[in-house]
Each structure stands twice: as C-alpha cells, then as structure tokens.
N, C-alpha and C positions, 0 to 999 in steps of 0.2 A: 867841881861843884860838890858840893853835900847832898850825900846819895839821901839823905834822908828829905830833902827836896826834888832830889830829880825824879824820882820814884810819881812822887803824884803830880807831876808836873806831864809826866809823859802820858800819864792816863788819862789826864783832863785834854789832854791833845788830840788822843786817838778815838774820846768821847763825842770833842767837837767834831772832826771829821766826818766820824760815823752817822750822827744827825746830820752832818749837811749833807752829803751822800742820797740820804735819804730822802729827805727834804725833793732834790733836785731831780731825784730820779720819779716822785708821785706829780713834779709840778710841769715839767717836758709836753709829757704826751698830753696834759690837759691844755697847754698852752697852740699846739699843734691842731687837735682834733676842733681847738674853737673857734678857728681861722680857713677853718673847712666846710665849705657848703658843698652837702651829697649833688651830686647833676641830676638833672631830672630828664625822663625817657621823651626824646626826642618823638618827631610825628611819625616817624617809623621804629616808634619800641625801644630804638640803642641808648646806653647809657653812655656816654663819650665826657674821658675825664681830658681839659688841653692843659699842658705842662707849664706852668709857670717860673718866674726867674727865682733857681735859689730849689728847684725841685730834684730830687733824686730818685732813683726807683723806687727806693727802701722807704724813700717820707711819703711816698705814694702809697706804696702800698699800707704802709702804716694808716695815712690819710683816707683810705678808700675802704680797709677792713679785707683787700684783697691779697688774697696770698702772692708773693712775688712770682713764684712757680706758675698759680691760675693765669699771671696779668701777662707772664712773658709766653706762656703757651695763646693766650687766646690775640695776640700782636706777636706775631712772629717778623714781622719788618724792625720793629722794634729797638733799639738800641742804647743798652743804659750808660756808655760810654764812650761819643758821649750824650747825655739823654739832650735832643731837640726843645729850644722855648717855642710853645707853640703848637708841637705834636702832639696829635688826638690819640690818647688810648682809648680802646675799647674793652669797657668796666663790664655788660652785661647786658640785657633786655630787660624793659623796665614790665612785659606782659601786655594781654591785650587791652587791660584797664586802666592803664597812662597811655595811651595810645586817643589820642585826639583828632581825628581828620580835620583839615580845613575847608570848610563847607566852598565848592565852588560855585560857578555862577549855574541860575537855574535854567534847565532848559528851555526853549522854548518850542510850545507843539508843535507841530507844522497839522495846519488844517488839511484835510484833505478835500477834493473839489466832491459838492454832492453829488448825488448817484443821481439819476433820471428815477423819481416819483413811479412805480407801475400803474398802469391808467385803470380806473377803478371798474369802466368796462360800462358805463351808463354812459355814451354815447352810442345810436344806433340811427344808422339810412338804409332805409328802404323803398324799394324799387319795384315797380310793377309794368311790366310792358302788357300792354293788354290789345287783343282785338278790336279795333275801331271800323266794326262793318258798314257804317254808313259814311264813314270817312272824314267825319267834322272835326277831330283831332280831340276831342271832347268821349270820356268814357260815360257809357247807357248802362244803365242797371244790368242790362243785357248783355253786356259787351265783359268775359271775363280775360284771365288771362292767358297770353301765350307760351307754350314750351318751345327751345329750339334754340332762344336765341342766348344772348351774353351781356353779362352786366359789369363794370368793371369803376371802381372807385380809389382814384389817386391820388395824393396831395401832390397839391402845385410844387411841394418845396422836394421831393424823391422820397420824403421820410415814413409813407406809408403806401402801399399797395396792394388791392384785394382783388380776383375775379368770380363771378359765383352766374352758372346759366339761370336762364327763366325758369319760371313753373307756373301749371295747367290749373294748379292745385288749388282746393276750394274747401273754404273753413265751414264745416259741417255745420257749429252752430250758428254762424251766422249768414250763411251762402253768399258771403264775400269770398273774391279772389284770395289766395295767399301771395306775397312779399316775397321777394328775394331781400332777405335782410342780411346787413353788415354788422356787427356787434363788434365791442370793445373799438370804438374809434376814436383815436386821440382826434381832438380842436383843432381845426385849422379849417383849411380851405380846402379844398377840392376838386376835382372834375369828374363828373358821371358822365360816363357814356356806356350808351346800349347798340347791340345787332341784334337787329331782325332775324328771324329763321328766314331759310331759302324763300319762295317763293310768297313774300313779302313785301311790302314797300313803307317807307315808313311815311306816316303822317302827321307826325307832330318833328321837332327836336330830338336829334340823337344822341347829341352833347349837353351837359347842363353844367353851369358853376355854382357852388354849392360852399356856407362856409356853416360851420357847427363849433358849439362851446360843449362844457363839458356840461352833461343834463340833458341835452339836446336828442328829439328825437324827430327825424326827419323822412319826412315820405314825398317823393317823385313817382309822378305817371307818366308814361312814353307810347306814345299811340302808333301803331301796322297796323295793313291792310292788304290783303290776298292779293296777289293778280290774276287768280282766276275770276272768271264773269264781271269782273271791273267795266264800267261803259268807255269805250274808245272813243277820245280826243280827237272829234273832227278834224282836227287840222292836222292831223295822223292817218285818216283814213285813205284807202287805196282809191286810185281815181280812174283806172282801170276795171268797164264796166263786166268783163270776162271774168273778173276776181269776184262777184257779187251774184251767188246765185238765183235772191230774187229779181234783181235788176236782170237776170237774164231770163225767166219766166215771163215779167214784166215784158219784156222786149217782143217775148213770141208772141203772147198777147197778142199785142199791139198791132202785129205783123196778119195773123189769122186775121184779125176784125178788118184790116184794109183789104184783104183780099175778099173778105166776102161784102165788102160794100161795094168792090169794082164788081164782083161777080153779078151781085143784083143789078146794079146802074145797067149789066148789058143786058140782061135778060130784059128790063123794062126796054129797050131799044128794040128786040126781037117780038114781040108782043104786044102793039099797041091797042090791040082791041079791048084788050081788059080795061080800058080806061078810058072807058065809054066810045070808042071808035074813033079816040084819037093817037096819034104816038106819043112819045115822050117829049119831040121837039116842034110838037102843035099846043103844049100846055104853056 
C-alpha cells in the first residue's frame, strides 16, 4: 500500500476507536443505575437488596453505591462465587424515619366490676328501752329511760351488725329521754332486739323487724318493768295459810273472840240472878 495513504488511514482508525470507547464507557453505567430501584427500609429499618438473574457482586455494588468491601463485611454468609438468585443482602438501615409500624388491633379495656358506693351515713335507728312503771306497754311522760340493758341491730342478710347498751340519759333542753342510736346504716332490713337489765321484765316486744332506705330515720320504743313491788298473780299465790302473816293474825283473832264468847256463855250459866232471877235456860 502507499504509505502515503496508510498513514491517515490508520489515524482515522484509531480516532474512531477512541470515540467509541468513550461513547460506551459514559453510556454503561447510565444504562445500569436506570434499571435500579434503591429498596426501601423495611418495617424494621433494613435495607435488603435480593439478587437477581444476571447480578454479580460488582453490578451490585456498582448498583447500590455500596462499596464491595462495606457489602461483603456487613454479609459475611455471603458468597459471590457463586452469587445466589434470590439472596437477601443486607445494604444498611434505612433510620428511625422509614420505619413505619403497622398499626395493630385496638385494645379492648376490660371494665372493672364497681366498687361498693360508701354509704353516705343519713340512715339512723334508734332505740329507746324505757321504764314502763305502770306496765301498759305504752311510755308516760313519766316514764324515762333505762340503763343496763342491750340493743342490737342486724340485717336479715349478715351484711351489717351493730350492738350499743341503753342509756338513763336525758336531753337537758327538752327533758326527753336520750336514744341509743345507730348511724351510717345501709337500707335493708333488719331485726332489733333489746335486754332488759337484771331485775326487769319486759312489757312490750323484745324483737322488732324493721326495714330502712337510704334518708330514713327510724325510732323504736321497748317497754320493762321492775320486779320489785309488782302485784302478785293470784293464781301464784301461796295457799299455805302459815306462809301469810296477816292470815295468821287474822286467825288468832278469830281464835281470842271464841274463847271469850264461850268464856261469857258460862259465866251467864253461873249467875242467873243478874237477869232478873231467872237463869239463862228459863229465858
């Protein structure tokens, strides 16, 4: 050939080259990185690249911006020889601000059972055992109350029990007897009963049933009566005339005045002149 042809023939050669070189080397990695979608931080923060057909370590990491050195330290199971289709690398944490919880189901509360109300304390019974000296079961202006004895207020149901003694005691301004009273009493029902002090007897009801709401205020009277100087129950009385000292006054009586009418009868038998000169058995 004619050097004076081959001369620009071999430049215009090694010009085309040189462009396409170049060409191919700027259009590669644009062609690579636009068929790559970064991964986005999973619901626990990780960034997890999975390998697909036709991936290498190097297109990976090209693909991801991750140094090969960072990708094979942070996967040490890892294997790029040969690299798995499928297997998850682990790129990074995407931070607490890709991090999305999935809202679970809502609780639900659990109610709890209510408490028992405290009782606001305006329920009150009260109780007055009082001396009934004339014994009608009925209280007299007169008739105050007794010490000694016991007061006691249950509910039917076990749920409340109270005992409190009687009192003598008299309200100054009004010279009424004073209460034995019961405060804060929850509603319901109830049973009052009273003792008498010792040498008592009662005259009215010892037991009472008794039902209260809440507002309620409630007053019982319970009538005793001494046993001292009480009139004794003829059909009690001893029949045994030796037990009865007037009956046995009576008796001598009775006994004198016979002996001095027999005593007269015979003197008039001894003495008939007194009576005009005749005897006793000429009258």
């Amino acid at each position: 050939m004619n050097r004076r042809f081959f001369l620009p023939l071999c430049g215009l050669a090694l010009l085309v080259a040189f462009f396409g070189l170049t060409f191919s080397a700027q259009a590669s990695p644009q062609t690579q990185l636009s068929q790559f979608a970064t991964p986005t931080p999973g619901p626990d923060g990780r960034i997890i690249y999975i390998v697909q057909p036709g991936d290498t370590c190097i297109s990976i990491s090209l693909k991801t911006g991750l140094p090969l050195e960072t990708m094979l330290g942070q996967n040490p199971e890892m294997s790029c020889d040969p690299l798995v289709v499928g297997f998850q690398i682990f790129l990074g944490v995407g931070g607490p601000s890709s991090f999305t919880p999935t809202p679970g189901p809502s609780p639900t509360p659990t109610i709890a059972p209510p408490l028992p109300t405290p009782f606001s304390g305006t329920t009150e019974v009260c109780v007055l055992l009082f001396d009934d000296v004339n014994g009608d079961a009925l209280r007299q202006e007169t008739e105050f109350g007794l010490a000694g004895g016991q007061v006691s207020v249950t509910d039917v149901n076990g749920a409340y029990s109270n005992a409190q003694p009687t009192t003598s005691d008299i309200d100054l301004d009004t010279l009424e007897p004073l209460r034995t009273c019961f405060s804060d009493v929850p509603e319901g029902t109830f049973n009052i009963s009273v003792a008498p002090p010792d040498q008592y007897n009662p005259t009215t009801i010892m037991t009472y049933h008794l039902e209260v709401i809440a507002g309620d205020q409630a007053f019982v009277d319970f009538g005793a009566q001494t046993r001292v100087g009480q009139v004794t129950d003829p059909g009690t009385a001893p029949t045994e005339a030796g037990n009865s000292p007037t009956l046995g006054i009576l008796g001598g009586l009775l006994l004198l005045g016979g002996l001095g009418m027999g005593w007269y009868a015979l003197r008039l038998r001894q003495t008939p002149k007194k009576f005009g000169g005749r005897g006793i058995n000429d009258l």
